[in-house]
Structure formats: structure tokens, C-alpha cells
C-alpha distance (Angstrom), angle and dihedral (degrees) to the residues before:
residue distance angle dihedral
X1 . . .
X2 3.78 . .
X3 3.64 97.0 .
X4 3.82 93.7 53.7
X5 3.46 124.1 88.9
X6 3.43 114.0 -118.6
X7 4.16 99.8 -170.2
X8 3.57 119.0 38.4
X9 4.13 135.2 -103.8
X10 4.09 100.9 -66.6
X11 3.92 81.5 -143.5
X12 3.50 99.7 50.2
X13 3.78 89.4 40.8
X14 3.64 89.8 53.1
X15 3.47 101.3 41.4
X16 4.31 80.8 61.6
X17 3.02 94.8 49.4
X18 3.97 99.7 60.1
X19 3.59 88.0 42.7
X20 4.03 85.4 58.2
X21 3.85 81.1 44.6
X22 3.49 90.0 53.8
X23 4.09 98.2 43.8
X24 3.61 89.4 52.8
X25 3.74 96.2 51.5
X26 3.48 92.9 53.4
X27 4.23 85.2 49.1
X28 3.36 82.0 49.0
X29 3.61 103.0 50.8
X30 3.94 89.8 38.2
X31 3.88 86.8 56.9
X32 3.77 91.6 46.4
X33 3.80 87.5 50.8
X34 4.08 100.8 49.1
X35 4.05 95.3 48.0
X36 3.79 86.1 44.9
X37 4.10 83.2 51.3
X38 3.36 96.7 53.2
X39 3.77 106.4 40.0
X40 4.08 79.3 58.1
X41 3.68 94.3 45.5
X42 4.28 91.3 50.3
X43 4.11 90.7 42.3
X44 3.98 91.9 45.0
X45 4.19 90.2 46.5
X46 3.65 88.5 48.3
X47 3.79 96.7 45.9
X48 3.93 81.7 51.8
X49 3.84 90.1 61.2
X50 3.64 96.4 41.3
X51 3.68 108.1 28.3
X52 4.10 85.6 -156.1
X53 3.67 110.9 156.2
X54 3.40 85.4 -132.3
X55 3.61 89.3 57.5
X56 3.93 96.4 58.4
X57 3.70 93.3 40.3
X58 3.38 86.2 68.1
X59 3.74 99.1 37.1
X60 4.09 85.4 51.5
X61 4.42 90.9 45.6
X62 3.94 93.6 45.7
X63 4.33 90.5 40.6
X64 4.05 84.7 52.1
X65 3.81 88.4 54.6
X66 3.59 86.3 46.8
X67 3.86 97.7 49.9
X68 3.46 86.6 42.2
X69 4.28 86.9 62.0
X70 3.76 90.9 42.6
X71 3.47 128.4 26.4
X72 3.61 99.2 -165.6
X73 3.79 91.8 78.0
X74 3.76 117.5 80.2
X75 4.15 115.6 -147.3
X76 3.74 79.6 -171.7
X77 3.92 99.3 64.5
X78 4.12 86.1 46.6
X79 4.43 88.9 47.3
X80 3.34 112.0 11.7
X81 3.71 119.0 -161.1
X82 3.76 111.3 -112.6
């Protein structure tokens, strides 16, 4: 028993460890992303019903946050500036 190793390499160790850091920021940020989705997608649906300017100031603050989270969606194809 004394020649084995009873912890493991710190580098190895560590080296797994930001890769589990880096798996669970990505989680993290895909997480982020889909609530930020769908609080869009229920303010933009009811702003369709309503047409309230209230409504689509909201639908337009909460699809910023969202475009801000994923830059492959466009708030400008959904309200484009005239």
C-alpha cells in the first residue's frame, strides 16, 4: 500500500474540475437563456392579444434581455425600427 497513491494527481484533478466549471456554466447560461425565452415568448403572445403599449414595452424590455443571452435571436426581425 505505500507505493500507491491514495489521492489523485492535483493537476489532473484540477484540470476536471474546470472542465466541470466549464459544463456548468454553459448549464448555467443555457438555463439563463430558456427562462429569459419564455418570459419573452408569454409577454410577446399577450401583447398580441392586447396590443397595449404597455404590453409590447414589456415584450420589447424582456426580448432585449433575451437577445442579450443569445445572440442568434434578432428583437429587430420581431419590432423592427421604423
Amino acid at each position: 500500500m505505500k507505493d500507491r497513491k491514495l489521492l489523485p494527481n492535483n493537476e489532473n484533478s484540477e484540470g476536471k474540475f474546470e472542465e466541470f466549471l466549464e459544463g456548468f456554466r454553459e448549464y448555467e447560461k443555457d438555463i439563463l437563456a430558456s427562462k429569459a425565452q419564455d418570459a419573452f415568448l408569454d409577454a410577446y403572445s399577450l401583447w398580441l392579444k392586447t396590443k397595449s403599449l404597455k404590453d409590447k414595452l414589456e415584450a420589447i424590455k424582456l426580448g432585449m434581455r433575451f437577445e442579450a443571452l443569445n445572440p442568434a435571436f434578432s428583437l429587430a426581425n420581431i419590432f423592427p425600427l421604423k
